[in-house]
N, CA and C of each residue as an Amber inpcrd file, in Angstrom:
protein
   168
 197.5370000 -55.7990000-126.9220000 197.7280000 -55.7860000-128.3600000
 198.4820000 -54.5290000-128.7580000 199.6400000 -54.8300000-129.8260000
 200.1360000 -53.4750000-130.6440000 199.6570000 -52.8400000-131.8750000
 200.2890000 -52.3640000-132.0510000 199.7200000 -51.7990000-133.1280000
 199.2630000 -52.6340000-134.6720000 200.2190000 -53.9560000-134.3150000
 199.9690000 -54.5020000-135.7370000 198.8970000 -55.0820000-135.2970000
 198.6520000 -56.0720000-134.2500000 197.5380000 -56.8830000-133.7740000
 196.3670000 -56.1060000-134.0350000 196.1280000 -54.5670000-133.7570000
 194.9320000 -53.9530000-134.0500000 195.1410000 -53.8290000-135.4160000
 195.6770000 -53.8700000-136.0620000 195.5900000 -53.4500000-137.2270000
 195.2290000 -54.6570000-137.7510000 195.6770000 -55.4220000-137.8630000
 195.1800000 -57.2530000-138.2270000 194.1180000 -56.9020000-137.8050000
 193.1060000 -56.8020000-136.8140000 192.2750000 -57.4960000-136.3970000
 190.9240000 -56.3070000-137.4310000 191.3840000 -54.9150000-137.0010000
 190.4440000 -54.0210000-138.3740000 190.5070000 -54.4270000-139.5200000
 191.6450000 -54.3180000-139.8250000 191.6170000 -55.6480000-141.0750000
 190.7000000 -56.6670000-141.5180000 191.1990000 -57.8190000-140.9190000
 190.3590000 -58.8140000-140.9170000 188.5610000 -58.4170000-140.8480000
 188.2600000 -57.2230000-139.9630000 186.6830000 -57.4890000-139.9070000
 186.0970000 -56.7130000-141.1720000 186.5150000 -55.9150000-141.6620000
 186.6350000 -55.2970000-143.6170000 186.8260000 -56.3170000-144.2360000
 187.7370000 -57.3170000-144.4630000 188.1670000 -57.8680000-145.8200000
 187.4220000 -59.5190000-145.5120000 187.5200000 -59.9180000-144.2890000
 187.3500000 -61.4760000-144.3260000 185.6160000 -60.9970000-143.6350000
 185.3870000 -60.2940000-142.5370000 184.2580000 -60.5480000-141.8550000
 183.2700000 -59.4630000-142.5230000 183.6610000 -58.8130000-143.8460000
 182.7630000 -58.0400000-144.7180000 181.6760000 -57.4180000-144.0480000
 182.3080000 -56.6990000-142.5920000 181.3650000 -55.8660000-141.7710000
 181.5520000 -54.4440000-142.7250000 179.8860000 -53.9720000-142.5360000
 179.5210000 -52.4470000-142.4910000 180.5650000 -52.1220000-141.9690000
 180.7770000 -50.1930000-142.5200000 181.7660000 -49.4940000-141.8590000
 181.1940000 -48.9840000-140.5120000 179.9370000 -49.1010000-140.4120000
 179.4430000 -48.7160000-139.2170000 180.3330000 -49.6830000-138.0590000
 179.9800000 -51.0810000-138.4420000 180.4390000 -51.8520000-137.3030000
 182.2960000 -51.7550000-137.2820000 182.9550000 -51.6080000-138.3080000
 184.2020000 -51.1240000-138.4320000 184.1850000 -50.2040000-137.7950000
 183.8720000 -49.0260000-137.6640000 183.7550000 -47.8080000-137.0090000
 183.8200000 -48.2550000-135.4010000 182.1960000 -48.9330000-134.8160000
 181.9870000 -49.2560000-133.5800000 183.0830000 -49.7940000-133.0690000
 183.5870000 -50.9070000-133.3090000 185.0120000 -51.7610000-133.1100000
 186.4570000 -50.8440000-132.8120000 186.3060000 -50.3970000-133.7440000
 187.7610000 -48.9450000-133.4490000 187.0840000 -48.1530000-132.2000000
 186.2730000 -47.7500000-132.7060000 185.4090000 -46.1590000-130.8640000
 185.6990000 -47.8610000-129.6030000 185.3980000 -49.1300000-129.7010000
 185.5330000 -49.7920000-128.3980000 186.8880000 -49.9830000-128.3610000
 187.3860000 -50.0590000-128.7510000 189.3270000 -50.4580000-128.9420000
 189.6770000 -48.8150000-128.0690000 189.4970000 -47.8380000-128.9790000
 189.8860000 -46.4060000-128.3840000 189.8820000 -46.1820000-126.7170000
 188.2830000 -46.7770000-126.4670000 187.7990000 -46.5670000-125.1500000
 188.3570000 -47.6840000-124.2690000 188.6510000 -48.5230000-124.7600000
 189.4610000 -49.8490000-123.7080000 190.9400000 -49.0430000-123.8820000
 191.6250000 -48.7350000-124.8050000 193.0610000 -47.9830000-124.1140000
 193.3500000 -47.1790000-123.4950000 192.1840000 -45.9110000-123.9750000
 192.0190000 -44.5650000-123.5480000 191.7630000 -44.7090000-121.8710000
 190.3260000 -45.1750000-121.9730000 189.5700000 -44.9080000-120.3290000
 189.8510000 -46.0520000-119.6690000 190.0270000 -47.5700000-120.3390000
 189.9160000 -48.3750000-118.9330000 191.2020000 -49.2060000-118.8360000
 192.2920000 -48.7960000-119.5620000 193.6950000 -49.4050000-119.7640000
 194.7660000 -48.0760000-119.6080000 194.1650000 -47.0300000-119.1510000
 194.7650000 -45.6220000-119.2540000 196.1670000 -45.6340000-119.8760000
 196.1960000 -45.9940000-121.4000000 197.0440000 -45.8670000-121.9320000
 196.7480000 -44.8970000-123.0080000 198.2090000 -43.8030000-123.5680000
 197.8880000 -43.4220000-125.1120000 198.1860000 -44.0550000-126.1200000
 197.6410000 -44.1220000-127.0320000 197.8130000 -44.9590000-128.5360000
 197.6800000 -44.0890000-129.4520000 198.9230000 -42.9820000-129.3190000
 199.0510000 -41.6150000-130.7470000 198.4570000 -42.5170000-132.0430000
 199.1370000 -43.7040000-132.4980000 199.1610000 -44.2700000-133.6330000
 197.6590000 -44.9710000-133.7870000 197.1660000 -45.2910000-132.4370000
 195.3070000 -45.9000000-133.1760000 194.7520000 -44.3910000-133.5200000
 195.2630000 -43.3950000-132.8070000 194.3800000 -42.3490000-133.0230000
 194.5370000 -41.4560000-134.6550000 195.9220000 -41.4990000-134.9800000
 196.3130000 -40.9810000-136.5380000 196.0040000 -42.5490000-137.6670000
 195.7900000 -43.7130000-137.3780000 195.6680000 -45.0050000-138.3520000
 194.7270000 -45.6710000-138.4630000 193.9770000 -44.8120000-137.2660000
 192.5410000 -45.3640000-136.9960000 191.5150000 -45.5440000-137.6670000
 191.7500000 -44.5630000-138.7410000 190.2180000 -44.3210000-139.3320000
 190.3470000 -44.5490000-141.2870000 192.2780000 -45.1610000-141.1800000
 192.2300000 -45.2720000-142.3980000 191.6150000 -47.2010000-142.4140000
 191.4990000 -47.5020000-141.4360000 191.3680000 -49.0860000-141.5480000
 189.8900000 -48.8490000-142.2650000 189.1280000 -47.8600000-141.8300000
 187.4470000 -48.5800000-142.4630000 187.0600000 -47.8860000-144.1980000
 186.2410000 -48.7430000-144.0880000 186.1700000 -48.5440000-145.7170000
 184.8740000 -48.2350000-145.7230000 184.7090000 -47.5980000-146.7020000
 182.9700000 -47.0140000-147.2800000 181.8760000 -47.9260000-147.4240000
């Protein structure tokens, strides 16, 4: 997935799946850790866009 696909998909679990920001939160920290540690990729842009997806 790129950047828009994650972004759709934070999206979607705020506006359509009206999750807590907690679980918004959890969802981004497992996304981070599947690129970071077990896809050893960097994702500058989940890490600076990351945290505007969740909502209060």
């Amino acid at each position: 997935m790129g950047a828009t696909e994650v972004s759709s998909f934070l999206i979607h679990l705020a506006v359509e799946g009206q999750v807590s920001a907690f679980t918004q939160n959890q969802a981004l920290s497992a996304l981070l850790f599947l690129y970071r540690d077990v896809l050893m990729l960097n994702l500058p842009w989940l890490h600076e866009k990351g945290r505007s997806f969740l909502r209060p």
